[in-house]
C-alpha positions as CSV (number, residue, x, y, z in Angstrom):
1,X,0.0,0.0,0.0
2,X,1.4,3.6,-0.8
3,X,2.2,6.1,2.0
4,X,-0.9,8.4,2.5
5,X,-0.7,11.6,0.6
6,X,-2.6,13.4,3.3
7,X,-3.4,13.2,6.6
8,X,-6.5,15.0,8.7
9,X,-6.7,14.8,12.5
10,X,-7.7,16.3,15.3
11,X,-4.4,16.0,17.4
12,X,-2.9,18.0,14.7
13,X,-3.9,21.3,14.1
14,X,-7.1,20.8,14.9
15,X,-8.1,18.6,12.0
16,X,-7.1,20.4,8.8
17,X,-5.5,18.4,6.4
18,X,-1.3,18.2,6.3
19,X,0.8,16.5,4.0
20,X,1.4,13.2,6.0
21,X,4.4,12.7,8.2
22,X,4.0,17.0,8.7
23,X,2.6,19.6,10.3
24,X,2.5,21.7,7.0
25,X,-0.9,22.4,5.9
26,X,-1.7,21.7,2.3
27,X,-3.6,25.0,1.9
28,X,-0.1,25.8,2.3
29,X,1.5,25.2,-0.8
30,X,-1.9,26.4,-2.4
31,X,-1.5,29.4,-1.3
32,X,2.4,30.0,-2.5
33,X,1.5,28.6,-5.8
34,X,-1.7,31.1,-6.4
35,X,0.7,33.7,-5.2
36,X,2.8,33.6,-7.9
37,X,5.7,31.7,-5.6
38,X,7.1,28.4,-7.2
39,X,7.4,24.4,-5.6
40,X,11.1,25.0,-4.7
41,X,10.5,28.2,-2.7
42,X,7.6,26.1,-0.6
43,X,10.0,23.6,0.0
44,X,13.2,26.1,1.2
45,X,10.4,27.1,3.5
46,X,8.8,23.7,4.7
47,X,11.8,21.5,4.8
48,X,9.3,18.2,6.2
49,X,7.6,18.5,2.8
50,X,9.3,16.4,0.2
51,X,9.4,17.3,-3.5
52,X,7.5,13.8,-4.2
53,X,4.6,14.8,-2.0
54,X,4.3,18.1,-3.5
55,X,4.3,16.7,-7.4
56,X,2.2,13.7,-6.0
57,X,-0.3,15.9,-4.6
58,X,-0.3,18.7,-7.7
59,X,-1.1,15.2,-9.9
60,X,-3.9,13.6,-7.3
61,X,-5.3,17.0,-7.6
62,X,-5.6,17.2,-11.2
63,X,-6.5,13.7,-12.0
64,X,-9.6,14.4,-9.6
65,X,-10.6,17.3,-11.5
66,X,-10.6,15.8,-14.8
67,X,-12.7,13.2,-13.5
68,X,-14.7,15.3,-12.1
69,X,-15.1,17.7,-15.3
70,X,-16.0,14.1,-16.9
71,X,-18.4,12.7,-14.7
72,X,-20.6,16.6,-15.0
73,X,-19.8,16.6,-18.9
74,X,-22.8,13.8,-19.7
């Protein structure tokens, strides 16, 4: 089984979701990214974030959108 991607708990942060294994937020690198900042500057600043979770995440993401846009399409 692959590592989770995400995790959401209480214990940590009061339940918003982190990339797993961190306390980093993944509204986070939403953020920098809308911001205009790039994937190696959110990494220089959250260290516990590797580069795989980050490209892992930008792909879950955009997989789940296409299949959203082609479940509404019919």
């Amino acid at each position: 089984m692959d590592t989770p991607l995400i995790t959401k708990s209480d214990e940590i942060l009061s339940g918003i979701p982190v990339f797993y294994g961190t306390r980093v937020p993944v509204q986070n690198l939403l953020d920098y990214l809308t911001t205009g900042e790039t994937i190696d500057e959110f990494l220089d600043d959250f260290p516990t974030v590797t580069r795989e979770q980050v490209i892992r995440f930008l792909e879950v993401a955009g997989e789940t959108l296409i299949a959203h846009a082609d479940e509404n399409s019919h």
